[in-house]
Structure formats: C-alpha cells, structure tokens
C-alpha positions as CSV (number, residue, x, y, z in Angstrom):
1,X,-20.1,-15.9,45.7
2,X,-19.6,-18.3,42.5
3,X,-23.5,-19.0,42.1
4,X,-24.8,-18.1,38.9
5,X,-28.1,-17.4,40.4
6,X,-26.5,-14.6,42.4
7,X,-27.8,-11.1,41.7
8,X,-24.6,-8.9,40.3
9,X,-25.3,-6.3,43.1
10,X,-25.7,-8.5,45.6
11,X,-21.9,-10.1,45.0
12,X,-20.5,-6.6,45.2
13,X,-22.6,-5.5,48.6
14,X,-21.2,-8.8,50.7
15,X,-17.4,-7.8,49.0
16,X,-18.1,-4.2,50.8
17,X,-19.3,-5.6,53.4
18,X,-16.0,-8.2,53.6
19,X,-13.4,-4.6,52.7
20,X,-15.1,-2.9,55.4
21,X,-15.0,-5.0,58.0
22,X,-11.2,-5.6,57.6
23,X,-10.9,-1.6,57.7
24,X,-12.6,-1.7,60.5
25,X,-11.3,-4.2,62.6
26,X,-7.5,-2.5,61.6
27,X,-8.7,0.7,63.1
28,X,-10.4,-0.9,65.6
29,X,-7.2,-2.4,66.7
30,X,-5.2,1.1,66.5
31,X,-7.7,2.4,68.8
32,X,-7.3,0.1,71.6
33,X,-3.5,-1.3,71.1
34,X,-1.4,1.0,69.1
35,X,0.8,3.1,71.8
36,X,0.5,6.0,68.4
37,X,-3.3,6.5,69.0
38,X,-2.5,7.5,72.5
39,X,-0.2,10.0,71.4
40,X,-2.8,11.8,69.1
41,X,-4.3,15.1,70.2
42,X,-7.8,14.7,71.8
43,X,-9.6,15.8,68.4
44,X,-7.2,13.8,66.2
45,X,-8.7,10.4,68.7
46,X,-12.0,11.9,68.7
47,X,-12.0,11.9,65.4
48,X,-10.8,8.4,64.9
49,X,-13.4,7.1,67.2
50,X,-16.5,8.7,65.0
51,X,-15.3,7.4,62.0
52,X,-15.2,3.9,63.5
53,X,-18.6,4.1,64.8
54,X,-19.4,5.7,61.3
55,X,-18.1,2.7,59.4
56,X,-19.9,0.3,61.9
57,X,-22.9,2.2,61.1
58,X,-22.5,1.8,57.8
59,X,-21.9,-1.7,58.0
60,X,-24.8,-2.5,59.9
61,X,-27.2,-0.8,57.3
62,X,-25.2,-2.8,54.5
63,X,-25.7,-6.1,56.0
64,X,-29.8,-5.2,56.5
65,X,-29.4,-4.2,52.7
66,X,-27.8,-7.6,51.5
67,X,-30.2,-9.7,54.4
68,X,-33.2,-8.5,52.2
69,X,-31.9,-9.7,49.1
70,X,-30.7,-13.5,50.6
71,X,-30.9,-14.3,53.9
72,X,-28.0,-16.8,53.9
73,X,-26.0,-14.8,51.5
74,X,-23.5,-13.3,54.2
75,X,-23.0,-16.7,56.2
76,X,-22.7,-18.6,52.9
77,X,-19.6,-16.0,52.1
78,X,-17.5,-16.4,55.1
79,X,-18.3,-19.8,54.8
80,X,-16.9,-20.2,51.6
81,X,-14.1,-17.8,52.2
C-alpha cells in the first residue's frame, strides 16, 4: 500500500498475507496435481496436508488481524496489485 496514512505494521501484515497465500496455493497445487505427491509415503502426504491446513489457518487469523486494523485494507491491495 502507497498511502501515507497506512500504519507500518499494517503494510507488512497484508505482504504476509500476499507471500502466504502464493505458498499456499503452490502446495495446494502439489497436493492435488503433482504425480510426486502421490508417490510420497503416507506420513510424508500426511504431513504435507497438515501444514497446508496450518498455513490456511494461519492465514485466516492474519486476515481477522489486518480486518481490525482497515476493513478495506486487503481488497484495496489486490486491487492495486
């Protein structure tokens, strides 16, 4: 976000938020297309699920965090993206 009015913190919380959702939706994506994943032991997969649900989590709990500060703030970034 370029507005001077915009809290320091804030700026950095919607760029985690923007980094995590690309990591996400890469791992995502090796989950449900990538022949590899299939070939991973049960507990290798297993694992790869709970961390995606862990960084969804995550995100959820970081967009609540950045809605409290600016309501707009996350629609105005994508917007201007």
């Amino acid at each position: 976000m370029d507005n001077n009015t915009t809290k320091p913190y804030l700026d950095r919380m919607i760029d985690e938020e923007k980094q995590l959702g690309e990591r996400i939706e890469k791992l995502r994506v090796f989950i449900l297309k990538n022949d590899l994943f299939h070939s991973l032991s049960q507990q290798k997969k297993n694992l790869m699920k709970g961390q995606l649900h862990a960084m969804m989590l995550y995100q959820h709990f970081l967009r609540e965090r950045i809605n409290l500060e600016d309501s707009n703030a996350l629609a105005e970034s994508y917007n201007n993206a």
